[in-house]
N, C-alpha and C positions, 0 to 999 in steps of 0.2 A: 562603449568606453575602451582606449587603448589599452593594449598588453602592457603600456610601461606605468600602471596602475596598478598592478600587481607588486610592483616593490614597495610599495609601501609599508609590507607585513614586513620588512627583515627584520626588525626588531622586537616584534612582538608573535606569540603564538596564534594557530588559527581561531580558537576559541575567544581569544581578547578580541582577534580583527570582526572577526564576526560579530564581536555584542556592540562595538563601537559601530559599525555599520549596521546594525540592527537600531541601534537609540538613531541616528542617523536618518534612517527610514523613518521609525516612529515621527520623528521630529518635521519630515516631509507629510504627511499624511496629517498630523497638527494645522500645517497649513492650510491643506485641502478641506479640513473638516473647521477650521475657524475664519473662514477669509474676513471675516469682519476686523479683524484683530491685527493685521500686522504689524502696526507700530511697535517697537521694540518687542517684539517678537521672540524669546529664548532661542524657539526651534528655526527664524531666520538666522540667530546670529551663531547657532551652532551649523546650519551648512556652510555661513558664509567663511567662516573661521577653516574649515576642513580646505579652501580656496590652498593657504598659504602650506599648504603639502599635497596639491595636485600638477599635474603639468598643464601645465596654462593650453594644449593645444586638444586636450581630451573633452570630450562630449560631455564628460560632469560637471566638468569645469567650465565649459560653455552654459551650460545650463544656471551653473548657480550664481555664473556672472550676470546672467540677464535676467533672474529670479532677483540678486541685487539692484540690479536696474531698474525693475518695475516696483521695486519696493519704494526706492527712493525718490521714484517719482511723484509716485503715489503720495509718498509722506510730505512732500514739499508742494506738494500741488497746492493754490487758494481756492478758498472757497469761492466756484462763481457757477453763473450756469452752465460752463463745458467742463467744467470736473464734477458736477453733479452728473450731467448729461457721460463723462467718458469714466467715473469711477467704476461702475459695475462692467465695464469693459476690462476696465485694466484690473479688476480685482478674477475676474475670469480668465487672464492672463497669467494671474498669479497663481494661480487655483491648476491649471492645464502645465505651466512647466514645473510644480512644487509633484506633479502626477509623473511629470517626465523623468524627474530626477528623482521618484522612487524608484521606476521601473530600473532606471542605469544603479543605482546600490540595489536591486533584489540581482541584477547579471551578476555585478559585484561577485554580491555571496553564491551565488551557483558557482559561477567560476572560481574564488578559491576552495568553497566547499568540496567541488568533483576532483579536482585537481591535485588537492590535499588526501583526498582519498583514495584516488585511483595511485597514490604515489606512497601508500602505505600500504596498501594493496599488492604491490610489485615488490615491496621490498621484503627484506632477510629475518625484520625485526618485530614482529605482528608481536608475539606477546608482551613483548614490553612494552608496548605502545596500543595494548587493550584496550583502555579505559577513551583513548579520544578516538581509537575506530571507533569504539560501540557509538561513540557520542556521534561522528558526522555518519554514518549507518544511520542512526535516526531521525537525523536533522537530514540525511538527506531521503530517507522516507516520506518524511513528513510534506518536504516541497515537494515532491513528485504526486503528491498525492493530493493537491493545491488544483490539480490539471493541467491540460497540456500545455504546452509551453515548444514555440518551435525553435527558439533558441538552445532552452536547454536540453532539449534533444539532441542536437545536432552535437552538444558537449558530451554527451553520454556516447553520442555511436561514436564522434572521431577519438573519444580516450577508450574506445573496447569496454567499457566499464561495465555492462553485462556479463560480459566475461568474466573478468575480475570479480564479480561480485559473484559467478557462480565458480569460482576457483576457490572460494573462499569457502561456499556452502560444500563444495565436494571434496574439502581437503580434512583426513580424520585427525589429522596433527592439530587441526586450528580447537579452540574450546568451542563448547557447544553454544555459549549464548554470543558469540562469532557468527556462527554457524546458521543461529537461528535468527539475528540479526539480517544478516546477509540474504535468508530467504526473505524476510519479510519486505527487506530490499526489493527483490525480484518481483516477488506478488505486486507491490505498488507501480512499477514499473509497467507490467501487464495491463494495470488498471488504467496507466498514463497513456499508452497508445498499444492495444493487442494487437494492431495487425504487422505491426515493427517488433514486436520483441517474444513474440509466443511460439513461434518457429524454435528458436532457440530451446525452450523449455522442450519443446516436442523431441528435438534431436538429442537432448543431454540425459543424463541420468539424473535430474533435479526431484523427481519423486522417490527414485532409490533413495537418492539420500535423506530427504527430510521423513523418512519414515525409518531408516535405520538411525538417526537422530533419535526419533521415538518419545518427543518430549511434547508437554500441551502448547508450547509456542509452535515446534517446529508441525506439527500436525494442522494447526490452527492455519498456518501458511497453505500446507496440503487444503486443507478447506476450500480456501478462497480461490486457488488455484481451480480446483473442481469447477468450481459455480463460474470460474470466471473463461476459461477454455472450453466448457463442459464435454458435448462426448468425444472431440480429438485426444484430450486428456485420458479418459475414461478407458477408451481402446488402448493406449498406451500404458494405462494401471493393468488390464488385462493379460494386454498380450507379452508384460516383463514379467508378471506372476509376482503380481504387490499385492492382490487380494488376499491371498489368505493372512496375511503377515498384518492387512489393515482390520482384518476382521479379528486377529489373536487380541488385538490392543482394545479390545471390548471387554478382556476379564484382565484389564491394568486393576492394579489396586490403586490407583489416583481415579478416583473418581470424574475430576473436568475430564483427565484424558480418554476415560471409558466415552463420557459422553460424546465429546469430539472423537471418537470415531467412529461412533452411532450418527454423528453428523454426516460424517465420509459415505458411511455406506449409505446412509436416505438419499446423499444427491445422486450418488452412485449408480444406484434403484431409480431414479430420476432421468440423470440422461444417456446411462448403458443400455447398449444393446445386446441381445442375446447372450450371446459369451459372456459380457460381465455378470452378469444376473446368474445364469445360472452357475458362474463360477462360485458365486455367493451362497448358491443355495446348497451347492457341494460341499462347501467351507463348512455348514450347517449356521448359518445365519440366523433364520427362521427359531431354531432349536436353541440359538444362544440368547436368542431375545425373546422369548419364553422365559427362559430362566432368571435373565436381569429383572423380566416384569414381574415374575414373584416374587423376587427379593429385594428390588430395587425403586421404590418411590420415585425416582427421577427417571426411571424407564416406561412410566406409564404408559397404555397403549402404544408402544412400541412396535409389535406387531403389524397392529392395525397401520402406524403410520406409513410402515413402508411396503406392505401390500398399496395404498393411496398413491404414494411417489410412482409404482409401476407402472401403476391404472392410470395417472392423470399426466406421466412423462413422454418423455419426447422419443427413446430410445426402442419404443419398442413399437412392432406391430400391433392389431387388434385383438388379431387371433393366440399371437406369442403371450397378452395380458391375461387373455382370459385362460391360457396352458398355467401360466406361472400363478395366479390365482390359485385356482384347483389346487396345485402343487401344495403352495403355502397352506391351505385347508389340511390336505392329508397332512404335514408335515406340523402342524400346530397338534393334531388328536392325539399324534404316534407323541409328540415332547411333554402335555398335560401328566400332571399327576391325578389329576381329577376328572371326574365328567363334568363338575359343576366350573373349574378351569379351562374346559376346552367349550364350554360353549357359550362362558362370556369370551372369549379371544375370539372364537369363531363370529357372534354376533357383533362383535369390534372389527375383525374383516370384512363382512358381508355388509352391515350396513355402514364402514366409514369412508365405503368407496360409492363412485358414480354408480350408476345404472348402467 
């Protein structure tokens, strides 16, 4: 679709343009899911209509001219034996450009959606104009997370919008569900292609910040992040000394967030190597989850879990499992208040791991 398809919003806001080219869409995919059906067709006569406010030389506009075309054919055809014999041809026809011209309204809405965002992004006015970032932050989550797409890729790198969206996450002026938005932004983005946008996350201070955030969105981001770069991240939690600050948020009094950072540390214990691990067990790790598991029901074998993540991760040697084992043993008897507590935890280590 040409750029001079974008003028079409002057008069309206992004949110109206978007749900009009959303029913838009809807109304193409009606097609493709009813081709039996077109004779007076609502969802034909709402593309054909959108005709008389496009420029006649644009690819949607081509499209819905000749999606007219075979309708009309179709409708006027008689019955005989080559419109029996060429119906399912030309109903296949209709089915293949009603597909084309959803694909050109989903560009559509990427292109105002990034556009509109990377342009509030940049500007002076973020808080007063909260509530429709948070909205296209989500909407544009959501598509990115739809999968890859090489168009709208190429809209994300040539507007910097990584950037932007981690200018947003590192700025402590902006509010926090801004903030937490914006990572979650990031994290789907990762997910859309890592080997294009994880470098970024490596060089930036994006885990400084979504743990001085310290909230269960922004942590939940940290989450996915972990599982989804695993140990380049991990050495980078390490070696900026975010562990112990990830390990304090185990005695939050919010409960999700304690757990989600029982999360953190198990993938943690998963794909760290040395230095993270034992940064963890410095922190006293082992000793704090001893103590959630006695007082805490949702901590259950705890322990036990993330001795497992050690044993069966990626991060570490064979010989470094079986030190850090041992370790976690001593370091359960010395936390017990009991004997009869240290040697269900112990029997929780020793048999919830491999051989």
């Amino acid at each position: 679709m040409e750029e001079e398809d974008l003028n079409l919003n002057n008069n309206i806001s992004i949110t109206q343009l978007v749900q009009v080219l959303e029913a838009l869409k809807q109304a193409s995919q009606n097609i493709q899911n009813h081709h039996n059906h077109f004779s007076d067709s609502p969802s034909i006569k709402a593309l054909v209509q959108l005709l008389t406010i496009l420029p006649t030389n644009s690819t949607l506009s081509h499209h819905i001219n000749y999606l007219k075309t075979l309708v009309n054919s179709l409708h006027n055809s008689k019955p005989s034996l080559k419109s029996f014999i060429t119906r399912p041809l030309s109903s296949h026809s209709i089915t293949k450009t009603a597909a084309a011209i959803e694909s050109e309204l989903q560009s559509w809405i990427d292109r105002e959606t990034i556009t509109t965002l990377s342009r509030l992004v940049s500007g002076n006015n973020i808080e007063n104009e909260e509530d429709e970032l948070l909205l296209l932050l989500t909407r544009f989550s959501d598509r990115v997370s739809q999968g890859f797409n090489r168009e709208l890729q190429q809209l994300v790198l040539n507007l910097k919008l990584f950037s932007l969206l981690e200018s947003l996450l590192f700025d402590p002026k902006c509010s926090h569900r801004i903030r937490e938005h914006a990572g979650f932004a990031i994290s789907a983005l990762i997910r859309f292609n890592k080997d294009v946008f994880v470098g970024e996350v490596l060089m930036n201070p994006t885990v400084q910040a979504l743990i001085d955030i310290g909230s269960v969105r922004s942590i939940e981001v940290l989450r996915s992040l972990i599982r989804l770069i695993r140990s380049p991240i991990v050495d980078e939690i390490e070696s900026n000394g975010e562990i112990p600050k990830i390990i304090s948020l185990l005695n939050s009094n919010d409960m999700k967030l304690s757990l989600l950072a029982m999360e953190c540390v198990l993938e943690i214990g998963y794909f760290g190597r040395k230095e993270a691990v034992e940064g963890m067990l410095k922190e006293g790790v082992v000793e704090k989850f001893v103590e959630l598991q006695r007082m805490e029901s949702e901590f259950a074998s705890c322990v036990a879990r993330f001795a497992v993540q050690l044993e069966v991760g990626e991060g570490l040697r064979q010989r470094e499992k079986r030190s850090f084992k041992s370790e976690i043993l001593v370091r359960v008897r010395e936390a017990c208040v009991s004997d009869a507590e240290a040697a269900t935890i112990v029997a929780e280590v020793l048999w919830g791991t491999s051989p």
